[in-house]
C-alpha positions as YAML, in Angstrom:
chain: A
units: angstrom
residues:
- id: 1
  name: UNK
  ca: [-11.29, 1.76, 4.41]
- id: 2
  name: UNK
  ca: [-10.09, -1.58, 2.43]
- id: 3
  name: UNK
  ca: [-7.67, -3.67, 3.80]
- id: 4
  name: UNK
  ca: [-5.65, -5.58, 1.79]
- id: 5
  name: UNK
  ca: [-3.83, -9.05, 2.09]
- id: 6
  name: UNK
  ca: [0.30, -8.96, 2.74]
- id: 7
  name: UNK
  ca: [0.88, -9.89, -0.47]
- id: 8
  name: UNK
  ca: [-1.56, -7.60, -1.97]
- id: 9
  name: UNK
  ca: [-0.37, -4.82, -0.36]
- id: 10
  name: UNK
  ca: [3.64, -5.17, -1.53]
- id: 11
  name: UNK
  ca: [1.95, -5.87, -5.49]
- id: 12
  name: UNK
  ca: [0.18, -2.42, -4.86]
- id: 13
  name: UNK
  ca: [3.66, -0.76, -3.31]
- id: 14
  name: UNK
  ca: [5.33, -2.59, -6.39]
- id: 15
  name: UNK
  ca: [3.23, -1.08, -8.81]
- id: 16
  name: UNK
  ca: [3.74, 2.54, -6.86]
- id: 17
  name: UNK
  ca: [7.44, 2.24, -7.51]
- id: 18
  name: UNK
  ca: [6.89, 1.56, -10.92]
- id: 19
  name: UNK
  ca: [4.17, 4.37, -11.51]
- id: 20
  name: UNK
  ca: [6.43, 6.65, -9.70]
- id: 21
  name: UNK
  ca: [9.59, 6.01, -11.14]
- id: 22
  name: UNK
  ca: [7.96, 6.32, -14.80]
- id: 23
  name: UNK
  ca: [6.66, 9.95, -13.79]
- id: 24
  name: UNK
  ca: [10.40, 10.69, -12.86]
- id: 25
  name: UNK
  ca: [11.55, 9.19, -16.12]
- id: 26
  name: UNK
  ca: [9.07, 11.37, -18.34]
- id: 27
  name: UNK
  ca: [10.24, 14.60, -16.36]
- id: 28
  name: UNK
  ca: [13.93, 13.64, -17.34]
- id: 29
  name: UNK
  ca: [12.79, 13.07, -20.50]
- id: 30
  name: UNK
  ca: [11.12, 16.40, -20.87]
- id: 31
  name: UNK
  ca: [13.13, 18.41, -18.76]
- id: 32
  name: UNK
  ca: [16.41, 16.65, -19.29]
- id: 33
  name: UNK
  ca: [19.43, 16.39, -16.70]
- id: 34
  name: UNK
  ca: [20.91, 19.87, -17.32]
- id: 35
  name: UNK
  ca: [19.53, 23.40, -16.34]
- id: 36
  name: UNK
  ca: [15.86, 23.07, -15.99]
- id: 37
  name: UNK
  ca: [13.38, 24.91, -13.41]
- id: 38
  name: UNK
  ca: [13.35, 24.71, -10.41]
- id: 39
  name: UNK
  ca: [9.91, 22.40, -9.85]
- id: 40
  name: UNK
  ca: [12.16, 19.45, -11.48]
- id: 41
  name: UNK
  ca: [14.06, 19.11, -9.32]
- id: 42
  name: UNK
  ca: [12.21, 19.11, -6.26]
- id: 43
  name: UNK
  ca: [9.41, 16.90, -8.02]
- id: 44
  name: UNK
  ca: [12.44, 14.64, -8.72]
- id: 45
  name: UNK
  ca: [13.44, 14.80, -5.13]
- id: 46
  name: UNK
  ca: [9.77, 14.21, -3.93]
- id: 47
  name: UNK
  ca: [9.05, 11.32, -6.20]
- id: 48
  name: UNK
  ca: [13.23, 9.66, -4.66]
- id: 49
  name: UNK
  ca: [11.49, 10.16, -1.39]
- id: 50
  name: UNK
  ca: [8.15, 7.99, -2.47]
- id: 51
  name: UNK
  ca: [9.88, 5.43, -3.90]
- id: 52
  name: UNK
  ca: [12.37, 5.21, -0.65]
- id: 53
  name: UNK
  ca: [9.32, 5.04, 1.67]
- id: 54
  name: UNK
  ca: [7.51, 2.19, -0.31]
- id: 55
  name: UNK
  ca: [10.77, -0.01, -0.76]
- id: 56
  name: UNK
  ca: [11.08, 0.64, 3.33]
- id: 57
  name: UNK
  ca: [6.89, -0.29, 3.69]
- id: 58
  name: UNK
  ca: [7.90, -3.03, 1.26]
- id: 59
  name: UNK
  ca: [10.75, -4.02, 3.66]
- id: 60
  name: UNK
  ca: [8.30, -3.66, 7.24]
- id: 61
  name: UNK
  ca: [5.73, -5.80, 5.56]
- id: 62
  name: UNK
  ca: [8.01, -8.86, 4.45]
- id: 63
  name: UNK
  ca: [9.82, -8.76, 7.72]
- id: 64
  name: UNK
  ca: [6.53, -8.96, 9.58]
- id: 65
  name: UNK
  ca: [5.20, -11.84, 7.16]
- id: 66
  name: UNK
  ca: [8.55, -13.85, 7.66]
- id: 67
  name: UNK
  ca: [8.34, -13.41, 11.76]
...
C-alpha cells in the first residue's frame, strides 16, 4: 500500500471530484434530465454520494494539516 503526502492526497481527491463529476455530466448528456431508466438515476445518486465523501475526506485532511 502507497501512502501519499497531505497534499498529495487532496490533489488525488481533487482530481476524483473532477473524474466523477465528468462521468455524471456525460450520463446527463446521454440520458438527459427527463424520463430515462432507471440505472441513471441511481448511478447519478451514487456518483452525488462519491463526490460528497471526497469533499468531506478533503475537509478531515485540511483540518488535520491546519491542527
Amino acid at each position: 500500500m502507497t501512502t501519499r503526502s497531505t497534499p498529495d492526497e487532496i490533489a488525488f481527491l481533487l482530481g476524483a471530484i473532477q473524474r466523477t463529476e465528468k462521468m455524471a455530466s456525460n450520463m446527463l448528456e446521454e440520458y438527459g434530465h427527463g424520463v430515462r431508466p432507471s440505472f441513471v438515476s441511481a448511478d447519478l445518486a451514487d456518483y452525488g454520494d462519491r463526490i460528497s465523501r471526497y469533499k468531506a475526506e478533503i475537509a478531515r485532511l485540511e483540518a488535520a494539516q491546519h491542527g
